[in-house]
Structure formats: C-alpha cells, structure tokens
C-alpha positions in Angstrom: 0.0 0.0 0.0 1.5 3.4 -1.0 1.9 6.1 1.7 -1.3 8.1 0.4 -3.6 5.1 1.4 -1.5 4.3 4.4 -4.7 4.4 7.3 -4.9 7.0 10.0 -5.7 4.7 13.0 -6.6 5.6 16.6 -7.3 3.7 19.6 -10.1 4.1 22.7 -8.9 1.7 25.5 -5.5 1.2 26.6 -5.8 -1.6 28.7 -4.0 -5.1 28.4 -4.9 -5.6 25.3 -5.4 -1.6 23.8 -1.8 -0.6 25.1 0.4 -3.4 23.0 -2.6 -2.9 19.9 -1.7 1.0 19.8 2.1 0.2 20.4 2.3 -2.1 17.4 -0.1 0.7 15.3 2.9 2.8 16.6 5.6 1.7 15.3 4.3 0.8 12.0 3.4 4.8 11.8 -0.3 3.8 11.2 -1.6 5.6 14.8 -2.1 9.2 14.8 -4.3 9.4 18.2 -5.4 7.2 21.2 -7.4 7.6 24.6 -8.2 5.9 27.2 -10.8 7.1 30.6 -8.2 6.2 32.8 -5.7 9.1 34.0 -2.4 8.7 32.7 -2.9 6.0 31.1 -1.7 7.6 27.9 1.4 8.3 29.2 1.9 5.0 30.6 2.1 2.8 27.2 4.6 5.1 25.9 3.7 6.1 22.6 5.8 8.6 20.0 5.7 12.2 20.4 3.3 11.6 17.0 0.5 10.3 18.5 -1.9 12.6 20.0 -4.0 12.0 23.1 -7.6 12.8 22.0 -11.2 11.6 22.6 -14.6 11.4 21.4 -15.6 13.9 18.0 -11.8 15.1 18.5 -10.2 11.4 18.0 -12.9 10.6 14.9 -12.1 13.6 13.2 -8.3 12.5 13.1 -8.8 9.1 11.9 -9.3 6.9 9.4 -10.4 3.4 11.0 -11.2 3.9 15.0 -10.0 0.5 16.6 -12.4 -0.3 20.4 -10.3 -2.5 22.9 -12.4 -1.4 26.0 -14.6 -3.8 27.9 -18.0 -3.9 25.8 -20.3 -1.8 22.9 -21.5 0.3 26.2 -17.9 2.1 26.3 -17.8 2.3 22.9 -21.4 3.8 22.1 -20.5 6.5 25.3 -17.6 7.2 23.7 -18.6 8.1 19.9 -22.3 9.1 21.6 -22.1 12.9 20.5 -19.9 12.0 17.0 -21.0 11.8 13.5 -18.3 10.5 10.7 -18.0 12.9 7.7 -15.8 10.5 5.8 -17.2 7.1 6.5 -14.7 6.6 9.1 -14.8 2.7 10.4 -15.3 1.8 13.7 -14.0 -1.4 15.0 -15.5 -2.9 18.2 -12.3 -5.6 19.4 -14.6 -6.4 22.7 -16.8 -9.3 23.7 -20.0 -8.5 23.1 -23.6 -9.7 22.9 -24.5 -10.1 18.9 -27.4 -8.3 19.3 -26.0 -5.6 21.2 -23.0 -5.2 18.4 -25.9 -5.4 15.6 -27.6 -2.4 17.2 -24.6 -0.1 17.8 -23.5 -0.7 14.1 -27.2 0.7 13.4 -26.9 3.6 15.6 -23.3 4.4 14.4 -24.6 4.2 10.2 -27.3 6.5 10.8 -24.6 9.2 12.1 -22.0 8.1 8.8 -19.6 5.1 10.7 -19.0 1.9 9.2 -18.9 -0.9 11.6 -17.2 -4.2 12.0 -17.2 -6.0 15.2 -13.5 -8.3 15.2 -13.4 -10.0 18.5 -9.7 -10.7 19.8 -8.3 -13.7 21.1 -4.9 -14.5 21.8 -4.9 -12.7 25.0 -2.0 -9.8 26.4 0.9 -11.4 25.0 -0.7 -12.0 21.3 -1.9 -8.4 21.6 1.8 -7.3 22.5 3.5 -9.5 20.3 0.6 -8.5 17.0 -0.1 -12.1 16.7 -3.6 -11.6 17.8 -6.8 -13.5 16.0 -9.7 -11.9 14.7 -12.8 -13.2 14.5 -15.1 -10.6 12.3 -18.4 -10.0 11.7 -19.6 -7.3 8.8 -19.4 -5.7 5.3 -16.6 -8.1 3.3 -15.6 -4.2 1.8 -15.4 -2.9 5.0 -12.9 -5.8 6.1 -10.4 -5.0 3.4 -10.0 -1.7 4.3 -9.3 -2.6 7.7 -7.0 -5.3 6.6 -3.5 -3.3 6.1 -4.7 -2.0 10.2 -5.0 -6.1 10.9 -1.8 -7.2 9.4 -0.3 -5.1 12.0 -1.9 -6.1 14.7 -3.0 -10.0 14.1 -1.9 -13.2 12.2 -4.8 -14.7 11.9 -8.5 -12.8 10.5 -11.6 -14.9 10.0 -14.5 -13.5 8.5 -17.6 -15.8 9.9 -20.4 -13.4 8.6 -22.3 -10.3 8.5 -22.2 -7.8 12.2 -22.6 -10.1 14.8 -21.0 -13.0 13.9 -17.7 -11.8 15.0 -19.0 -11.5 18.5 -21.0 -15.1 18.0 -17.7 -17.0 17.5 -16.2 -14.9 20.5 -18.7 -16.5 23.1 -18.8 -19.6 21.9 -14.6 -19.5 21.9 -15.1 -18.3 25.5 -17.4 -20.5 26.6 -14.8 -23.2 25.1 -11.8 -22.0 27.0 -13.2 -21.1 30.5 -15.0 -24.3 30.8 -11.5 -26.3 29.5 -9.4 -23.7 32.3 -11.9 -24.7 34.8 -11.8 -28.5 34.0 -7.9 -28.1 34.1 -7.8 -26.9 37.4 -10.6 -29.4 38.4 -8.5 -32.3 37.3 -4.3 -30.6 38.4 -6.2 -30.4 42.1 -7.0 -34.0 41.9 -3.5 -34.9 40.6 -2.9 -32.7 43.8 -4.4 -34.5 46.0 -3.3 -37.9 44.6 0.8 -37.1 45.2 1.1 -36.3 41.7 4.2 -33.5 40.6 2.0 -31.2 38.9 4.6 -30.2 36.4 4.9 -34.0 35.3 1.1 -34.1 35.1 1.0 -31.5 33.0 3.8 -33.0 30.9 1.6 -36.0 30.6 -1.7 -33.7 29.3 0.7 -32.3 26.9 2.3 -35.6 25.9 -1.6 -37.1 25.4 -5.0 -36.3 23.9 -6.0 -33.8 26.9 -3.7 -31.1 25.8 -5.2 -27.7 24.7 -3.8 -23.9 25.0 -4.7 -24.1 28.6 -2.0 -26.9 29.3 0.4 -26.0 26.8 0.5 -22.7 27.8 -1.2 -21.0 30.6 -0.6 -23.7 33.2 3.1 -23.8 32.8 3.7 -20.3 31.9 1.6 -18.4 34.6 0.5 -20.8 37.3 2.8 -23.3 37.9 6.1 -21.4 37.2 4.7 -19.0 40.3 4.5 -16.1 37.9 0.5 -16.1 39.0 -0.4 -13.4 36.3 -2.5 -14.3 33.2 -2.9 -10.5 32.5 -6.9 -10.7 32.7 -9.3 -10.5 35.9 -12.0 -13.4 37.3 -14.4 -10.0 36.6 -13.4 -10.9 32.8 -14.3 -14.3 32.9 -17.4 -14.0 34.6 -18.6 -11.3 32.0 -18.0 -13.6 29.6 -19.5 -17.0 30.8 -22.3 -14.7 31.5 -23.0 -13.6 28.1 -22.5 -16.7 26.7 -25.1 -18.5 28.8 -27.6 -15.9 27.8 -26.9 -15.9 23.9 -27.3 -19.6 24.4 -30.6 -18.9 26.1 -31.7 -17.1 23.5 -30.8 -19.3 20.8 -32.6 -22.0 22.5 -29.0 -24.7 22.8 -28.5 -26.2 26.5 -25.0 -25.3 27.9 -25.0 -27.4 31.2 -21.0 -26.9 31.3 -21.0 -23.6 30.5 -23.9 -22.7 32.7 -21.8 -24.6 35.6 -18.2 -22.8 34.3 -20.4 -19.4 35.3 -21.6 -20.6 38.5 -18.2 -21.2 39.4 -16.8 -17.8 38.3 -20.2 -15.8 40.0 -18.9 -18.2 43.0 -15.3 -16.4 42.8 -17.2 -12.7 42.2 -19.1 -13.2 45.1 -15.9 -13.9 47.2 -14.6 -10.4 46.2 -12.2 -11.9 43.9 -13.4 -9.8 40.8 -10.4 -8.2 40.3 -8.0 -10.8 41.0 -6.1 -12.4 38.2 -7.5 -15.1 37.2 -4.8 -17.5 38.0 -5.9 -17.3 41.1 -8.9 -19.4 40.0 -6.6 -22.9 40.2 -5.7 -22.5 43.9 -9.4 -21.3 44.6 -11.1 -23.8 42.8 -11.6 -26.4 45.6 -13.0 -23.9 48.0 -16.1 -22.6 44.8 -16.7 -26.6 44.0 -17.3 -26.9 47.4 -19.5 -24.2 47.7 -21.4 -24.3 44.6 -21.8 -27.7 45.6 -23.7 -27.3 49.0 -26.0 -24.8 47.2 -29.4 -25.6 46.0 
C-alpha cells in the first residue's frame, strides 16, 4: 500500500490488550491518536511524540479506521455518543460482546455516517503485545479489506464468519470453550494434587496425550505453575463472559450445562470479592467454589 492510502488509525482503550494494539499501530506509523478514561494511562504505554491523546468527535475527526479494545459496545457507544463521521470513518468494536448488542450499535453508528465491523480478539495480552492476535469478524466483506492493512499489523490470523454479529457469536462460543477447559484443568491438576502427583509431570503428561489444549500447553506452565500467578486478565473478565454466553445460548434455545456450571463457578469467585483478582488465582481457589457451589441448591 503506498503512503497516500496508508490508514490513520486511533485507539479508545489502553488496557491489556489496547496498550500493546496502539504500540504495534505505533511503530508501523499507522496511529495518529489514542485515549483511554483512565488518568495517565496515555502516558503510561509510551507512545511517539506523534500520537496525540484525544477523545470522542476530536479522536474521529483524526482518523481513518477507529480500533475499540475497551470492555464492551457500552464504552464504545459512550464514547462516539455525541460523533458523526463525515468520511465514512470505520469503527472497529475488538470487545466481547452480545451479537445483538453489536448489531444495534452498528445501526446507531450508520445512521450518524460510521461503518462498523465488530472483530473479536483472542490470543490474550501477549498476542496483543507480540501482534499475533486473531480476529474473529463480523460485517461488510468491503469494510474488512480496508481494515486489513490495520489487521496485518496487529493479528496473524483474520476470520471473517459473517455479517455484524457473527464476529461476537464466535467470540462466546470461543469463550465459553476455553473457560469451561481452564476450569476442567484446574478441576482435574487439584486432583493430581491431591493424589501425590508433581503437577509439572502431570502436566507433561496432558501435553504428551490427547487432553492437551492452549490451557495446558501454555497457561498452566507459563503463569501458574512457574509461580508467575499473572494471566494479564481479571476473574471480573471471565465471569462477564460465561455470562453472556449463557444468555446468547438462552436465547438461541442450545442447552449449555457446562458452561452454565463454568459461570456458577466464576459468580462463586465474584461473590468472594475476587473480581479483580487475576484469574490464575482461579486454580488455587477452585476447591474452596466446587465446594461451595456444591452445598448450594
């Protein structure tokens, strides 16, 4: 892509997974402007003297394609509530979302002249840091392509599974996937536990057989077991998710018995005050919320 079409990208949200987005959009000289509610948050990721620190009609003004790692479309909709796009700008919503929730915001935002594509995120803080994120994207195949040369910077995988929505589909059901298989890890490494079992063999032994997954091969040995205790998301996180999840299930009429159970077990660790805590903290917590979910009706 010559210079001329190069994309002027900013960023809302410079959380774990905003600050390494708007670092790698940094040094490829595609950001121009980022923000985040927090204060000094801005200052903290460290950006070039380039990018300004702007927000709301100010930020959409300056950009080309407006990439959304905050926590939902709530954030998102608050943040662009007073904007209209002159140029088509395109909004990007990188958050975990309820379909129907995305669908609507991509109608508010068209009526006031944004394009929209929600492009859930996984590959957690690291992939984010590292720009090896996937996407998983839901909207206008045009719309996409535009946003690719932003993408390439940021992820090495893109998926397109459909029209608005289905980005955020794919995202709770991925979720739903992984924090039920975390869960059943740590259900099954307390056991091992129990039994006299070196967990680091045991886990050696998941890797070596058909039980492995991401959660074995990488999150166990990486941020529990090696003491490090930090998987750069909160049990809040979690629980935000299994909970949308189970209700997009609802509505879709499909029983989720484990996932349903993988939420009890998080609103277990809310309810604890643990909301906030990383959620490594799940594995040595996880016989005291079985126990508990357990002796309620």
């Amino acid at each position: 892509m010559s210079q001329a079409k190069r994309p002027k990208v900013g960023v809302i949200g410079l959380g774990q997974m905003g600050q390494g987005i708007a670092r790698n959009l940094d040094r490829s000289g595609l950001l121009v402007a980022a923000s985040d509610h927090a204060e000094g948050a801005f200052e903290k990721v460290g950006l070039s003297a380039s990018a300004l620190n702007l927000s709301g009609q100010s930020l959409s003004d300056q950009i080309d394609v407006l990439l959304c790692a905050v926590p939902s479309t709530t954030e998102i909709d608050a943040a662009l509530s007073r904007c209209r796009a002159e140029r088509g700008q395109l909004v990007v919503d990188l958050t975990t979302s309820d379909p129907m929730r995305s669908r609507a915001l991509a109608e508010d935002l068209a009526q006031r002249g944004f394009r929209y594509l929600d492009a859930a995120m996984t590959g957690g803080a690291a992939g984010a840091d590292a720009g090896t994120l996937t996407l998983m994207v839901g909207g206008d195949p045009a719309d996409l392509a535009n946003a690719q040369p932003v993408f390439d910077v940021i992820a090495n995988q893109v998926f397109h599974l459909g029209p608005v929505g289905a980005g955020h589909a794919m995202k709770l059901v991925h979720n739903m996937i992984l924090h039920s298989s975390f869960m059943a890890t740590c259900e099954g490494l307390r056991l091992a536990d129990r039994a006299g079992l070196d967990l680091d063999t045991a886990v050696a032994v998941l890797n070596a057989g058909n039980a492995r997954s991401f959660v074995t091969e990488v999150r166990f040995p990486r941020d529990i077991l090696s003491g490090t205790m930090n998987a750069r998301s909160v049990v809040g996180n979690l629980e935000k998710d299994l909970g949308l999840a189970v209700g997009f299930a609802t509505a879709n009429g499909a029983p989720v018995p484990y996932g349903t159970m993988t939420h009890r077990l998080l609103a277990g660790a809310l309810a604890q005050g643990q909301g906030k805590a990383d959620f490594s903290q799940l594995f040595p917590l996880y016989e005291e919320l079985a126990t508990k979910m357990e002796q309620k009706p």
